[in-house]
C-alpha positions as CSV (number, residue, x, y, z in Angstrom):
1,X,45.1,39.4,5.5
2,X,43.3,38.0,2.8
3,X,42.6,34.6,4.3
4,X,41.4,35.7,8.1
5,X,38.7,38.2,5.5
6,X,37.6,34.8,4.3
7,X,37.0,33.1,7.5
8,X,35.5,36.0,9.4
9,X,32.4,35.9,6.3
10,X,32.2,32.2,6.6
11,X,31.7,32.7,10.1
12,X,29.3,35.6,9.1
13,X,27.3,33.3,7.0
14,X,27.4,30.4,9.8
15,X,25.9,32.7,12.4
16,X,23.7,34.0,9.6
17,X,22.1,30.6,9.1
18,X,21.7,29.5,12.7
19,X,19.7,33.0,13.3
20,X,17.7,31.9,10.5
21,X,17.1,28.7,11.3
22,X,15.9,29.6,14.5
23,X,13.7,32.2,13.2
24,X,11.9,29.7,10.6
25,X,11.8,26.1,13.1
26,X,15.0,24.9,10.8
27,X,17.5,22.8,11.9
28,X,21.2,24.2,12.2
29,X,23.3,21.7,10.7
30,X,26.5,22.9,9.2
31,X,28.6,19.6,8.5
32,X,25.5,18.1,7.3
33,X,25.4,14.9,9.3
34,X,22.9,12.6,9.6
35,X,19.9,12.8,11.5
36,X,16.5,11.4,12.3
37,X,15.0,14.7,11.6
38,X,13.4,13.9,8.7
39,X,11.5,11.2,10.3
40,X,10.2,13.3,13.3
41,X,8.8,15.5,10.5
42,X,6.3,13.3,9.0
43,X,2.9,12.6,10.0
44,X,2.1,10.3,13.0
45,X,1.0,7.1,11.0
46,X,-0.7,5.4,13.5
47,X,-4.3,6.7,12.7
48,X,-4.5,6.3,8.6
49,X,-2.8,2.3,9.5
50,X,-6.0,2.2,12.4
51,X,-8.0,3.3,9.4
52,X,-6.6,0.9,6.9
53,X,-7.3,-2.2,8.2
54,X,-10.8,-3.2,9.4
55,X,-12.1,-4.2,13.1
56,X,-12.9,-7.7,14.0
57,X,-16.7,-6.7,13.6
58,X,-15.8,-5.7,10.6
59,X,-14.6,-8.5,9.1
60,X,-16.9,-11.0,11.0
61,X,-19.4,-8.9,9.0
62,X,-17.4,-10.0,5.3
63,X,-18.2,-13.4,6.4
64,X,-22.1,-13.3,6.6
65,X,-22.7,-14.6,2.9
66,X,-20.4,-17.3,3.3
67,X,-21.6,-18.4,6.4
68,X,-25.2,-18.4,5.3
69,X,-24.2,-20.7,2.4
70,X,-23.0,-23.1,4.5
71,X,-26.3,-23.0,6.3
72,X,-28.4,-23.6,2.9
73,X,-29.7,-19.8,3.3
74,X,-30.2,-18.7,0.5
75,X,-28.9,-14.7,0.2
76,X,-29.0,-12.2,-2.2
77,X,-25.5,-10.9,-3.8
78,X,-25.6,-9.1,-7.1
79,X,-22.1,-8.7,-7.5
80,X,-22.3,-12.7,-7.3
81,X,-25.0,-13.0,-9.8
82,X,-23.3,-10.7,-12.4
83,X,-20.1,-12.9,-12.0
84,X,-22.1,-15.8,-12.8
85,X,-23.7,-14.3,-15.6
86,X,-20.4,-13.0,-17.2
87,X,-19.1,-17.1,-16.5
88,X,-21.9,-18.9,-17.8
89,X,-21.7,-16.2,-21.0
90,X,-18.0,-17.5,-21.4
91,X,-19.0,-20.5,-21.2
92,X,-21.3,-20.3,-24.0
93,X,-18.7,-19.2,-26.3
94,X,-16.2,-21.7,-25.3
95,X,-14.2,-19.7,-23.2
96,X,-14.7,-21.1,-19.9
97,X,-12.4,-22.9,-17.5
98,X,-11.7,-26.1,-18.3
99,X,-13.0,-29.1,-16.5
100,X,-10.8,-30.5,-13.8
101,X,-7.8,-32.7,-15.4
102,X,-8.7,-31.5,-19.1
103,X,-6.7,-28.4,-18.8
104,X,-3.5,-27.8,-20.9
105,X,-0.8,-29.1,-18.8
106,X,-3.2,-32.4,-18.4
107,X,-3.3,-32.4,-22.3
108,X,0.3,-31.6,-22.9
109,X,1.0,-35.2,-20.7
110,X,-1.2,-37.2,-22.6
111,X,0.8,-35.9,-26.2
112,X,3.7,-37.0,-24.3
113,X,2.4,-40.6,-23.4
């Protein structure tokens, strides 16, 4: 008698868990198979990735300074200026990029010669 006790409380606790996940929007899933539920319960992406990435007149707009150089126009950019400042102080120090073909793989070649 013992073992028919057992199965009529697991089936107790089955039904339990169904009403309750009907109650709070659960799902009922006893053998715990796989589903896709977890993914239809995230957020719709599709708006933040819209977001994300910019529009063509967006990005037409990026070009501007670079087109206006190529023009001879001559165009205000401070973040430019302040990274030529910080270059031509490295520079001044010695730190600067080498000149083309005097860099360390051109120097380790001529050690090897």
């Amino acid at each position: 008698m013992s073992g028919s006790g057992a199965v009529a409380q697991i089936a107790q606790k089955l039904k339990v868990a169904e009403l309750s996940a009907k109650i709070f929007g659960n799902v009922f899933n006893p053998t715990g198979a796989r589903t896709g539920n977890y993914i239809l319960r995230q957020n719709f992406r599709g708006e933040h990735m819209v977001r994300y990435y910019p529009s063509e007149q967006e990005i037409n707009l990026t070009k501007v300074p670079r087109l206006s150089r190529l023009l001879g126009e001559k165009q205000y950019d401070p973040d430019e200026i302040d990274r030529l400042n910080v270059v031509d102080k490295r520079r001044a120090r010695g730190k600067g990029a080498p000149k083309k073909g005097e860099g360390k793989r051109a120097l380790l070649a001529k050690k090897k010669r």
